[in-house]
N, C-alpha and C positions, 0 to 999 in steps of 0.2 A: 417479132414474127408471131405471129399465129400457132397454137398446140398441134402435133401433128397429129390426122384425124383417125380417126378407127369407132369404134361402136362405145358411147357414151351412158353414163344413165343420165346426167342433167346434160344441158343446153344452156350460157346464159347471154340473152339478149339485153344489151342497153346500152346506154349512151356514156362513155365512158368519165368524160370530164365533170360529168352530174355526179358519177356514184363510185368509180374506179377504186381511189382511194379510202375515201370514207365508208363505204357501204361491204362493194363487189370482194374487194379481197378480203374483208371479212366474213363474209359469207362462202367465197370460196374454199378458205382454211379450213370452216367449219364441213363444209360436203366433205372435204378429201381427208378431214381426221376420220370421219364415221364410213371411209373407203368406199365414197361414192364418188363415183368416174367423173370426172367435170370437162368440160370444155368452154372454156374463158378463150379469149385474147391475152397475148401477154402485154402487149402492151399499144397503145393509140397509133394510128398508121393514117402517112396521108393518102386517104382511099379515091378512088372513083365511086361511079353511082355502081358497077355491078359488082355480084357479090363473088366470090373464086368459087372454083369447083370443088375447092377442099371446103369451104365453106357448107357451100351446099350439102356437100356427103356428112357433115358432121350433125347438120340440123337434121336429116333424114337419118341418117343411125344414132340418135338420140332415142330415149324414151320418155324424156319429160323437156320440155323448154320452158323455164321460169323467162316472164318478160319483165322487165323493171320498170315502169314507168316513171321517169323522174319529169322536173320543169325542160328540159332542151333535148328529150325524148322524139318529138315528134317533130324539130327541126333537123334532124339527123336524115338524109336519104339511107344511109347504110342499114341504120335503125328499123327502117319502114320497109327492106326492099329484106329485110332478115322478116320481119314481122309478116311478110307477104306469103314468103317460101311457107315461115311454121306453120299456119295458118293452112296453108294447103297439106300438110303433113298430118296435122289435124282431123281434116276432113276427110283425106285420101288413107291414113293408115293409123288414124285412132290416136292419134301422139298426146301426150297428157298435156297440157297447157294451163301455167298457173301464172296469174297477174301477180304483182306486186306493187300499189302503189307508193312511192319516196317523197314524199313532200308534194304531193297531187292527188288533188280527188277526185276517187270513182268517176262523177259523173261527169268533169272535165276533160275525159278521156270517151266516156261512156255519148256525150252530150257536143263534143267536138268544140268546146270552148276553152280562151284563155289562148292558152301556146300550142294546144292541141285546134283550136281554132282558129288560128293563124296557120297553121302549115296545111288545112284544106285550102286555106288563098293561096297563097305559093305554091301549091304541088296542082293543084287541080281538083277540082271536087267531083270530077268523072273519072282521074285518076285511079287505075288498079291498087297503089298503095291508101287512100283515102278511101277508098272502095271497101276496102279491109275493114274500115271500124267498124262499117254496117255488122260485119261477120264478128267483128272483136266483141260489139255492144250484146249481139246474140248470142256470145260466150261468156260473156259475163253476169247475163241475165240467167244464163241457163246455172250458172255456178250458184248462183244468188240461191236461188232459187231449189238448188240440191241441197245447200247446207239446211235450209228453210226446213227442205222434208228431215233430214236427219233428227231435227229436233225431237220430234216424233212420226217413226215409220207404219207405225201401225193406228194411231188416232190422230188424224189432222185436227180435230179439235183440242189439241194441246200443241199445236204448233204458233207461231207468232203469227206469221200471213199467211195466207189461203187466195188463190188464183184457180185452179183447176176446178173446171165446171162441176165433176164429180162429186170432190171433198166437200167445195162449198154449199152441192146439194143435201149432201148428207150431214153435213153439219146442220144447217138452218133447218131443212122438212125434220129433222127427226131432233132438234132440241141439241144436239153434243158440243155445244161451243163451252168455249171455260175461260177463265182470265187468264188464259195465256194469249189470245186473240188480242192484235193489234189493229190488222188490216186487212179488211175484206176486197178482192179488187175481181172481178166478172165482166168477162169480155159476152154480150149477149148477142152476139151475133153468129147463127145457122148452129143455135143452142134449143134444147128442147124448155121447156117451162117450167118454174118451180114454184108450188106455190106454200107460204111460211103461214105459222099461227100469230096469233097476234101478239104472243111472247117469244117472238123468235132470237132475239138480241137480250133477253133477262140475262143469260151465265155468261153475257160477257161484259164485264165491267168497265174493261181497260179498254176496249174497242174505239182507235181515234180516226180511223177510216174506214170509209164504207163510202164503196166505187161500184155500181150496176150501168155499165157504157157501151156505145157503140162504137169499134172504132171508127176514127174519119175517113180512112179508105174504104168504108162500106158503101156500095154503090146502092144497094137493097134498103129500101129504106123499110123501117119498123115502126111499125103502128104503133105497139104496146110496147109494155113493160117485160114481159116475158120471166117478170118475180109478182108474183100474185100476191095480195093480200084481202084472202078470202072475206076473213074475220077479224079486219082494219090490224092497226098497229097499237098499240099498248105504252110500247117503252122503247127508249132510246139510250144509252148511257151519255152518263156524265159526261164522260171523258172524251166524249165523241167531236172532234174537231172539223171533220171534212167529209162533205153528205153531197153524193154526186149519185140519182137513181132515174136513168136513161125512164122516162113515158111514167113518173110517177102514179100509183092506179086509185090513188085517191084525192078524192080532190074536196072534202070537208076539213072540215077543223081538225088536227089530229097532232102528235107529239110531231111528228116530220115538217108539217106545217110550222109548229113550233120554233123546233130549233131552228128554221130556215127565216124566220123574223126574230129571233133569239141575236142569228148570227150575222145577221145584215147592218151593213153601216151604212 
């Protein structure tokens, strides 16, 4: 049977025959040595597709629901129609939501392939439960993406990646990049314009992407570049792997020219 329910601080969603044994109950031990409230399953139950009402009240008077994703995660309906509820709990009342992947990765879950993409065939890909990852993928992105600023909250030029039009403007117009920069990535779409020197990439060494794009659901199509290079480009680093820059604005001989017959096969 099932814990009996009342106000929780964890949640744990997952598929039990993946992780129960090996994983859940030691994780469990660990929450309720350090007296934090849990609510597990006690034990594997032949379910239906809906979820009970005790059910429901445990996920809504939770404060955190850790999800597990293992491999037979997302062949689970019980799994998916739990993941549905949190998800709205989520959104509706702020509920903390922390992934765990178990021998699967991010982006198999993130990217809906493997066994994660097989259960969009089976379930439906219009499906309210499969409908969910869209919202999982943009919670995952958005975690990505917090830890990212932690690195550094007060100078994104000491962070690994940079996405927000802001940072990455201040970073490049004003020179503050440093070799902690991995990956530049700029969505240029209904962005105002930035325009760099022509040493705008010297302090970042380690720099192995550099992404200025439109995305494809952009119906507005864009002339330019909307990253100016007044007074051409200079330097590129080494270590620069992957050169993606939506309406390139120059079109002579130049280090980008370069690398881009550098890295052609």
């Amino acid at each position: 049977m099932a814990s009996s329910c009342s106000n929780y601080d964890v949640f744990l969603n997952f598929r039990g025959e993946d992780t129960r044994v090996i994983f859940i109950s030691h994780l469990y031990t660990a929450l309720c040595r350090k007296k934090i409230k849990t609510f597990t399953d006690d034990e594997d139950l032949n379910r239906g597709d809906e979820i009970s009402p005790a059910l429901l009240n445990a996920i809504e008077g939770s404060k955190i629901s850790v999800i597990i994703f293992s491999k037979g995660y997302a062949s689970s309906k019980w799994c998916l129609n739990e993941l549905v509820k949190i998800l709205d709990c989520e959104k509706a009342n702020h509920q903390i939501v922390i992934p765990v992947f178990y021998n699967v990765s991010p982006s198999s879950v993130r990217h809906q392939t493997g066994s994660f993409g097989d259960a969009s065939v089976k379930f439906g890909q219009q499906s309210e439960r499969c409908q969910k990852w869209l919202q999982m993928h943009d919670l995952l992105q958005e975690m990505g993406r917090e830890i990212v600023r932690k690195e550094s909250n007060e100078e994104p030029g000491k962070r690994s990646r940079l996405w927000d039009h802001k940072d990455v403007s201040r970073v490049l117009k004003y020179n503050k990049g440093t070799d902690k920069i991995k990956g530049i990535f700029l969505d240029l779409s209904n962005k105002t314009d930035i325009h760099l020197t022509c040493g705008a990439f010297k302090n970042m060494p380690n720099l192995r992407l550099l992404k200025f794009y439109v995305p494809k659901f952009t119906f507005i199509p864009i002339a330019s570049s909307k990253v100016h290079l007044d007074q051409g480009l200079d330097y590129l680093p080494k270590e620069l792997r992957y050169l993606h820059w939506h309406q390139y604005p120059l079109k002579n001989e130049d280090v980008a020219i370069r690398f881009k017959a550098k890295n052609s096969y």
